[in-house]
Every structure is written in structure tokens, then in C-alpha cells.
C-alpha positions, -999 to 999 in steps of 0.1 A, spaced: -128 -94 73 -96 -106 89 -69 -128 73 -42 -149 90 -7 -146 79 -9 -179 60 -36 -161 41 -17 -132 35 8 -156 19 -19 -173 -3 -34 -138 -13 -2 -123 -21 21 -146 -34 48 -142 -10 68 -165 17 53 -167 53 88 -161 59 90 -129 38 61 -114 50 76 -117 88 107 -100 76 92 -76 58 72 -70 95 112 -70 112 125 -42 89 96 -21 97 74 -25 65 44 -32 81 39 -12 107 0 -7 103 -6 -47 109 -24 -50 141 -16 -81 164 -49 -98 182 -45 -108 219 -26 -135 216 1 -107 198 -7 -131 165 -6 -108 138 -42 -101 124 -41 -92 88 -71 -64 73 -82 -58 32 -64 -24 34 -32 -40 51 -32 -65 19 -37 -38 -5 -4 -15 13 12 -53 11 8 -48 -26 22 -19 -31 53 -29 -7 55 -60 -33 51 -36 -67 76 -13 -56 101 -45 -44 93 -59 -76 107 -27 -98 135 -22 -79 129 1 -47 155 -10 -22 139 -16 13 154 12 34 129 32 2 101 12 7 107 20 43 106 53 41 74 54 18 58 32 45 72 58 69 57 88 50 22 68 51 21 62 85 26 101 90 -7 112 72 -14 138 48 16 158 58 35 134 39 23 136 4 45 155 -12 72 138 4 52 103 -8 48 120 -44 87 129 -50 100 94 -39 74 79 -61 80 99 -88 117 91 -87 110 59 -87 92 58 -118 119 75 -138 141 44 -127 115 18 -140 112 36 -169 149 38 -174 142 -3 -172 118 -4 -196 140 11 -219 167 -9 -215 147 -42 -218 132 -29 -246 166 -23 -260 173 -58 -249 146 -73 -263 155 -63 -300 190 -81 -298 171 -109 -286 145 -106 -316 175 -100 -342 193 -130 -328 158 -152 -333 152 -135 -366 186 -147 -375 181 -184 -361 149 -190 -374 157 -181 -412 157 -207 -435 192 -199 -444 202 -196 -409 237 -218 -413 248 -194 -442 241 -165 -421 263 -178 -393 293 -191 -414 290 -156 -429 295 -140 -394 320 -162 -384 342 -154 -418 337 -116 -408 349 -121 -373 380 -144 -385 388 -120 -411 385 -88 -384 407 -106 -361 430 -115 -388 433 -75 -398 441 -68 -364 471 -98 -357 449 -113 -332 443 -149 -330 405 -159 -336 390 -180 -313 362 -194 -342 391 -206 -360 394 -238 -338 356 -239 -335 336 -266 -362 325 -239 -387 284 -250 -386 283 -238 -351 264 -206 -342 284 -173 -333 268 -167 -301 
């Protein structure tokens, strides 16, 4: 079965626009083009679309995506070349995960924090430890001129 740009778009989620730039900068170099030089879209040329798209979508800048591709297109010869890009990669989306995981608990301490029942005390508290810090250190505290109710953050 053949599919159309448009339904490249559809299948894949991305821009008719995108996918054409992606085609300018080399990324798909296995899509053929029929004989009106329309390009003419294959299952296996949506699933290497995918993997352009997963490695876009953690971060792989497109001269490294481009040289994956590359690596691909050059056979079995390749694979150990495909297998240490790929394998850097990962270490950097891992290196995200962590780091949105770290992230993530501010975001849940800040939530635990707002959603207590005796959320205002809590803040007044933090803002009395900040004023008091910056009073310590001669240095003029900005919650000072702020309505006391208000949140810290």
C-alpha cells in the first residue's frame, strides 16, 4: 500500500510542511517519487518517519538524525556506527528523565503545600522566614511590600 503526503501527515501527526523539510535536509532519503516526481509514501517509509519523529522528539538535533538516516541508508555496515549514536542518545534522554523527575517533585512539594488545609499558614510562615533571612543579611525584602496572604511563589 501507498500513502500520499497528506496521508503521511494524517498517520503521523506532523505538518505537510514538516514532512517536505524534513525531505530538504536529507531525512528522507528512502521516499520514492512516482512519475509525476510526487512523492509516493510506503508502510516502511512511515515506520523510519517514526523513528525520525521519536528521536526529534527526545532531543536528537537534525544534522544526528541525519547521520542515523545516513548510516541506514548504508546497510549493515553501519550498525555499529547506528548502535553508538543511539546509544548516546539514550544516555541524554535518560539524563532528561532524571531531571523531570527531579522537576516533578518541586512541582509535587509545591501542590502538596497549596492544597493543605492550612495552606495560608504555611505561606505566611515562608514569607516570615524569607523577611527574616533578608533582614539577617541587610538586604531589603521584596515580600515586605507584598499583601502578606499572597503565596511565595
Amino acid at each position: 500500500m501507498t500513502y500520499t503526503i497528506k496521508d503521511v501527515s494524517i498517520i503521523t501527526g506532523l505538518s505537510i510542511f514538516t514532512i517536505r523539510f524534513y525531505d530538504k535536509k536529507g531525512l528522507l532519503p528512502f521516499v520514492s517519487r512516482n512519475k509525476s516526481g510526487i512523492r509516493t509514501f510506503t508502510e516502511s517509509d512511515i515506520s523510519q518517519i517514526k523513528t525520525i519523529c521519536c528521536l526529534k522528539n527526545t532531543g536528537m538535533q537534525i544534522k544526528d538524525i541525519k547521520k542515523y538516516i545516513d548510516f541506514c541508508m548504508a546497510g549493515a555496515a553501519t550498525i555499529d556506527l547506528r548502535k553508538e549514536l543511539l546509544i548516546d542518545h539514550r544516555s541524554e534522554i535518560v539524563n532528561q528523565i532524571n531531571a523531570l523527575t527531579e522537576n516533578l517533585k518541586l512541582v509535587d512539594a509545591k501542590l502538596k503545600i497549596y492544597t493543605s488545609p492550612n495552606a495560608a499558614e504555611i505561606i505566611k510562615e515562608q514569607i516570615r522566614k524569607v523577611n527574616d533571612e533578608k533582614r539577617e543579611n541587610c538586604l531589603l525584602s521584596r515580600y515586605t511590600q507584598i499583601n502578606q496572604s499572597r503565596a511565595s511563589d
